[in-house]
C-alpha positions as YAML, in Angstrom:
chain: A
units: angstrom
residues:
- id: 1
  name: UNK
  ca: [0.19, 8.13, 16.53]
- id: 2
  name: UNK
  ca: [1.54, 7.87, 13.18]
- id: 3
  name: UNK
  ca: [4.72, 6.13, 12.55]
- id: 4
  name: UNK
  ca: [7.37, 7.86, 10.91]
- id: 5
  name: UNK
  ca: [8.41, 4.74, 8.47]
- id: 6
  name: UNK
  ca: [4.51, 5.02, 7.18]
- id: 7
  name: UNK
  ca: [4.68, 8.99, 7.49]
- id: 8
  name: UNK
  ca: [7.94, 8.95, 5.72]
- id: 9
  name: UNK
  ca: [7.36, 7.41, 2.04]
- id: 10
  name: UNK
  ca: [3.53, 9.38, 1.92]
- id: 11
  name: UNK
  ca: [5.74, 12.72, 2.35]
- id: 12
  name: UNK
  ca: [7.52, 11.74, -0.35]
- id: 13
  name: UNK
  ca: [4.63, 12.20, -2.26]
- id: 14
  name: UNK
  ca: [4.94, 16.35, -1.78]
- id: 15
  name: UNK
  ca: [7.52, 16.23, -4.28]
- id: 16
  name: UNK
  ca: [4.71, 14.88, -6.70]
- id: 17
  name: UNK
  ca: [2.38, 16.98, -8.68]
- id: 18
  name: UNK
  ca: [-0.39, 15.50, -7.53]
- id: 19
  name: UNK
  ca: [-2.67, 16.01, -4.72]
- id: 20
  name: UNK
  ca: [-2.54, 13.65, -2.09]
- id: 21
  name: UNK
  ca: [-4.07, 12.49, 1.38]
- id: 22
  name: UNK
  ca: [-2.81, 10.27, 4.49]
- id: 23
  name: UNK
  ca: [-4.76, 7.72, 6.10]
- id: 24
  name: UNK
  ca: [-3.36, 6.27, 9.07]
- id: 25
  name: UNK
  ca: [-4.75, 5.36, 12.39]
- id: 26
  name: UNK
  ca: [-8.81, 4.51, 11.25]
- id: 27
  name: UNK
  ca: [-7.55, 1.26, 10.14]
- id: 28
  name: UNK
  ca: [-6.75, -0.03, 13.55]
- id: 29
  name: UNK
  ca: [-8.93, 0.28, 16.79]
- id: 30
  name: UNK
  ca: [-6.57, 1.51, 19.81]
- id: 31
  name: UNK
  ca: [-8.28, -0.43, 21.89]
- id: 32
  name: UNK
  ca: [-7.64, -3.79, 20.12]
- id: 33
  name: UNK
  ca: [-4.21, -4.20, 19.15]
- id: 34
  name: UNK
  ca: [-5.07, -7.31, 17.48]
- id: 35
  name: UNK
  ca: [-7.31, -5.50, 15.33]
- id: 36
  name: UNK
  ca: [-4.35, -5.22, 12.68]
- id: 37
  name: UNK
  ca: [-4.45, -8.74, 11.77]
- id: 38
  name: UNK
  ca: [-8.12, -8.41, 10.57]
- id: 39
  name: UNK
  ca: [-7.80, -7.97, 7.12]
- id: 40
  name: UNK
  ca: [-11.40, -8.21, 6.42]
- id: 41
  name: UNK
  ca: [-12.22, -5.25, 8.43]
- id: 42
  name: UNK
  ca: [-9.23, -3.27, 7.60]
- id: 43
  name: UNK
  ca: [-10.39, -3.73, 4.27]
- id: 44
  name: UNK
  ca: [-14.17, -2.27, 4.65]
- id: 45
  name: UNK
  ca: [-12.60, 0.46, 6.39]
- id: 46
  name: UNK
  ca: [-10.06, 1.58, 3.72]
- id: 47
  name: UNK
  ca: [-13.16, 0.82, 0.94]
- id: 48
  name: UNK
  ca: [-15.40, 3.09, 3.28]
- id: 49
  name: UNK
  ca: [-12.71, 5.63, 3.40]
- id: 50
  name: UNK
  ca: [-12.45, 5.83, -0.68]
- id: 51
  name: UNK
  ca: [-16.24, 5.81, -1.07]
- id: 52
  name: UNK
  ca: [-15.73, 9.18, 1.01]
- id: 53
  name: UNK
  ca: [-13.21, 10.61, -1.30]
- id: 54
  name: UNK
  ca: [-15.57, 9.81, -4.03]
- id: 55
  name: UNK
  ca: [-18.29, 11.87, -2.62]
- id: 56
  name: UNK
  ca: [-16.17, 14.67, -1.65]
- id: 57
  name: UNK
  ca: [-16.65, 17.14, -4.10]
- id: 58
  name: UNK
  ca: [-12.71, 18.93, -3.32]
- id: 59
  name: UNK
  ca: [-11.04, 15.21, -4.27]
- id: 60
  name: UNK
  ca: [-13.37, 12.89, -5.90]
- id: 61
  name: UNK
  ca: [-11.60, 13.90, -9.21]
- id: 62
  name: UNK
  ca: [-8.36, 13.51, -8.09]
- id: 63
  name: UNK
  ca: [-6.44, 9.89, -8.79]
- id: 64
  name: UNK
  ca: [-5.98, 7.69, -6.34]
- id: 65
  name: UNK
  ca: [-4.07, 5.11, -5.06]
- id: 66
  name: UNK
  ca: [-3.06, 3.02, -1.73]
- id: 67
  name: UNK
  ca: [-0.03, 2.71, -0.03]
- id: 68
  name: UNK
  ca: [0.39, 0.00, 2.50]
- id: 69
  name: UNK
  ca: [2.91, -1.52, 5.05]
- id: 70
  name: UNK
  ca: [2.62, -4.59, 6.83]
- id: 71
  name: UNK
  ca: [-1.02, -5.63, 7.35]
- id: 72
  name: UNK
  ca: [-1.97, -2.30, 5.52]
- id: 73
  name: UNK
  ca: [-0.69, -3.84, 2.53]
- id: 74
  name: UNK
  ca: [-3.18, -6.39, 2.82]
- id: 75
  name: UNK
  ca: [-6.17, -4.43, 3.48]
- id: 76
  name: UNK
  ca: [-4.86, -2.02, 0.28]
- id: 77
  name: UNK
  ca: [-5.12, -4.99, -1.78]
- id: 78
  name: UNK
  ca: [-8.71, -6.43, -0.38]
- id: 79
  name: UNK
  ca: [-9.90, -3.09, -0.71]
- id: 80
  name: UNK
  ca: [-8.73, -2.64, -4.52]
- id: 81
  name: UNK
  ca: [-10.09, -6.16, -5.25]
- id: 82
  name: UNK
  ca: [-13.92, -4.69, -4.19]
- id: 83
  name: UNK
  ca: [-15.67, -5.00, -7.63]
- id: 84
  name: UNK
  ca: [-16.17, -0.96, -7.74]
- id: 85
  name: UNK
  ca: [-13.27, 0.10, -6.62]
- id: 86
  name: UNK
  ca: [-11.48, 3.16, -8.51]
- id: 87
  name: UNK
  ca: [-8.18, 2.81, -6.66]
- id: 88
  name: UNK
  ca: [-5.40, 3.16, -9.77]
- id: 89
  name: UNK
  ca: [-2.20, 1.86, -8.26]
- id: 90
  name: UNK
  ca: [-0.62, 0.86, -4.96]
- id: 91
  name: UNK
  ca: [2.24, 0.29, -3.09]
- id: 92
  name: UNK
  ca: [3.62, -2.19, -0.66]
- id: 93
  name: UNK
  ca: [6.34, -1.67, 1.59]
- id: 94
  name: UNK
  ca: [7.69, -4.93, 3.70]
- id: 95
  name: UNK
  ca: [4.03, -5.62, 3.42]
- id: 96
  name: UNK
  ca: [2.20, -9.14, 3.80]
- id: 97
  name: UNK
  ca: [0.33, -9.05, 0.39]
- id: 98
  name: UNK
  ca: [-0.09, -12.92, 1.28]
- id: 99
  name: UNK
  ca: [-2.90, -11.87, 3.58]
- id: 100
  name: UNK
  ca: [-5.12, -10.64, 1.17]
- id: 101
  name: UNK
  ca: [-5.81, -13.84, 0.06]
- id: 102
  name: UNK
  ca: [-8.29, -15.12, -2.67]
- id: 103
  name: UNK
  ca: [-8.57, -11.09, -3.27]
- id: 104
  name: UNK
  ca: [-4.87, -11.57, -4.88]
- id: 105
  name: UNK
  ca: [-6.35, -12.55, -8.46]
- id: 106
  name: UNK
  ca: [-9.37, -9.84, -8.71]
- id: 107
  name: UNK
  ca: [-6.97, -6.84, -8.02]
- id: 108
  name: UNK
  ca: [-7.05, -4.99, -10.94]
- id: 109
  name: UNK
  ca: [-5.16, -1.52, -9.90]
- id: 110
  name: UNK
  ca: [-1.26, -2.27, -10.77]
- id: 111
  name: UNK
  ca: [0.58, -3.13, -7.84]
- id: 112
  name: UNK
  ca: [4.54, -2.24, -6.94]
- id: 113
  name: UNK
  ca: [5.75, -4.62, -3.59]
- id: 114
  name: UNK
  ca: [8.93, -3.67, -2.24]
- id: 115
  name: UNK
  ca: [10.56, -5.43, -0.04]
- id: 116
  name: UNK
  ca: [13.27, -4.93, 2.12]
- id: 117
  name: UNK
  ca: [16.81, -6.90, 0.03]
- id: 118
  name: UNK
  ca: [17.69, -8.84, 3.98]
- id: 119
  name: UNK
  ca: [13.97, -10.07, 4.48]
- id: 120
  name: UNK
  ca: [14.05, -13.40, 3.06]
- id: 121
  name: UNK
  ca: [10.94, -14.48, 4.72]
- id: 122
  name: UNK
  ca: [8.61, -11.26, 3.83]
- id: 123
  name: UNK
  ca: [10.33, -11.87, 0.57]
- id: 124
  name: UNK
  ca: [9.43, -15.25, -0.09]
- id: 125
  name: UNK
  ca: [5.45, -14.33, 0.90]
- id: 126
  name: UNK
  ca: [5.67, -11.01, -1.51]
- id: 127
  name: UNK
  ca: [7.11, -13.16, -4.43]
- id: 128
  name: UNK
  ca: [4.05, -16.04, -3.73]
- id: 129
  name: UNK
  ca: [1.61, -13.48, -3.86]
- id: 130
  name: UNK
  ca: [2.87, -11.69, -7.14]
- id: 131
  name: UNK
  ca: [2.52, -15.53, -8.46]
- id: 132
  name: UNK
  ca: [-1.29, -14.97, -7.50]
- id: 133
  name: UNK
  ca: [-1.99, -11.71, -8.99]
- id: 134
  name: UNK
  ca: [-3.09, -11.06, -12.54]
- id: 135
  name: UNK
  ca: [-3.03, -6.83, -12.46]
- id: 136
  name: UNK
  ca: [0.65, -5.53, -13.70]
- id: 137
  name: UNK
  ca: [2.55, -5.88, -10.71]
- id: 138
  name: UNK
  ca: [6.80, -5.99, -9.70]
- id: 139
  name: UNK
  ca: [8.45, -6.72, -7.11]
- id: 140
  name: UNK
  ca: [11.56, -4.79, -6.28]
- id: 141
  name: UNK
  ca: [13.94, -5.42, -3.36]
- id: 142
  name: UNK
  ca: [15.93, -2.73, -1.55]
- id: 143
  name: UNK
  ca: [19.23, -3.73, -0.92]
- id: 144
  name: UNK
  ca: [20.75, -4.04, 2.71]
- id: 145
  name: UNK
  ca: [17.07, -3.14, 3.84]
- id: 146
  name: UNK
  ca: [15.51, -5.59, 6.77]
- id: 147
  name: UNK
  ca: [11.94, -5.79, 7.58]
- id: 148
  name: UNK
  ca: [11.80, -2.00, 8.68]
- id: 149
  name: UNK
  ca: [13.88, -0.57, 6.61]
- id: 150
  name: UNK
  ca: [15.75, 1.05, 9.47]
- id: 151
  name: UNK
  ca: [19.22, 0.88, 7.58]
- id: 152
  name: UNK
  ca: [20.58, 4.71, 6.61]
- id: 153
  name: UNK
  ca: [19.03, 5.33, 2.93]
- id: 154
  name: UNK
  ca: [17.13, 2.33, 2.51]
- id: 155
  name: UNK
  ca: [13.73, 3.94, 3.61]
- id: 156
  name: UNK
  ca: [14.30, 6.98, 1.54]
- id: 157
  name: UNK
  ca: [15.26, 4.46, -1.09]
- id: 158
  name: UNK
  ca: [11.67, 2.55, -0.62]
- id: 159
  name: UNK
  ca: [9.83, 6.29, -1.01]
- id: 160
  name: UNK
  ca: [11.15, 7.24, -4.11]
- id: 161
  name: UNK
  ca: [10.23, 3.95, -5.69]
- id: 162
  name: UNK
  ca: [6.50, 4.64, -4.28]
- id: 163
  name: UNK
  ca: [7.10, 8.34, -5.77]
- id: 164
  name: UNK
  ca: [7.99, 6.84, -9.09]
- id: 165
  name: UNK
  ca: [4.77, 4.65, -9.71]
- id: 166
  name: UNK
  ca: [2.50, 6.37, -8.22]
- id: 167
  name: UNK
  ca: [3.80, 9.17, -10.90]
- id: 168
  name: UNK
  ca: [3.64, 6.64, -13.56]
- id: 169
  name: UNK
  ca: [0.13, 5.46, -13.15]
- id: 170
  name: UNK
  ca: [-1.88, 8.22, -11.41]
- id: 171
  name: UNK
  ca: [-1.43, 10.60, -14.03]
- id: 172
  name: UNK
  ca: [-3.76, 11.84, -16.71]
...
């Protein structure tokens, strides 16, 4: 099932002149919830994934880039660190960067983390992580916006940011 706040920001991305592609649900194995926290894994997948779109003869011109939430964020990130990887920007929203790791400094793709304004603790792990990466990165924080970003506008808000860079760096 996808969820609605990931489903939300990537439909965003209509209003963009680009093409553009959702993948949710083969990161995570219904049958082990846990399977979320294994950033390793969730990383190979998303890297499998791409090497897909680069074979793909209807989208292995197009640009791409990654956007993530929560763990996703960190398998976005371990994914673009992958010495091959092709991925030209991603975005983070309320994600846990953190838990990419060592992969923080060998990102190369440049990286936009936004993070809900009220989450001082996802906050605090986004602005560590951004201390750990070496790609051009910001951090922006939506205002009045907890973890989920369930507060009227501030999820809207959070998608036209994503709309914004992935405009800025995917094009031509």
């Amino acid at each position: 099932m996808t969820d609605r706040r990931t489903q939300e920001p990537a439909s965003a991305e209509i209003r963009i002149p680009t093409g553009r592609g959702l993948v949710d649900g083969v990161l995570t194995l219904p049958a082990d919830p846990e399977a979320r926290f294994d950033i390793p894994l969730l990383g190979r997948r998303l890297v499998e994934v791409t090497a897909w779109t680069r074979s793909n003869r209807h989208v292995r011109t197009l640009p791409l880039g990654y956007f993530g939430a929560s763990t996703g964020t960190a398998a976005a990130l371990v994914a673009a660190a992958s010495p091959d990887s092709t991925v030209r920007a991603i975005v983070s929203r309320g994600g846990r960067p953190d838990l990419a790791g060592s992969s923080l400094a060998a990102v190369r793709a440049p990286t936009l983390l936004v993070v809900g304004g009220d989450d001082l603790d996802v906050i605090r792990l986004n602005e560590e992580a951004l201390r750990l990466m070496r790609c051009d990165r910001k951090l922006v924080l939506v205002p009045g916006a907890t973890h989920l970003f369930e507060e009227p506008g501030t999820l809207e808000e959070a998608a036209d940011m994503a709309a914004e860079w992935f405009l800025h760096w995917l094009r031509d």
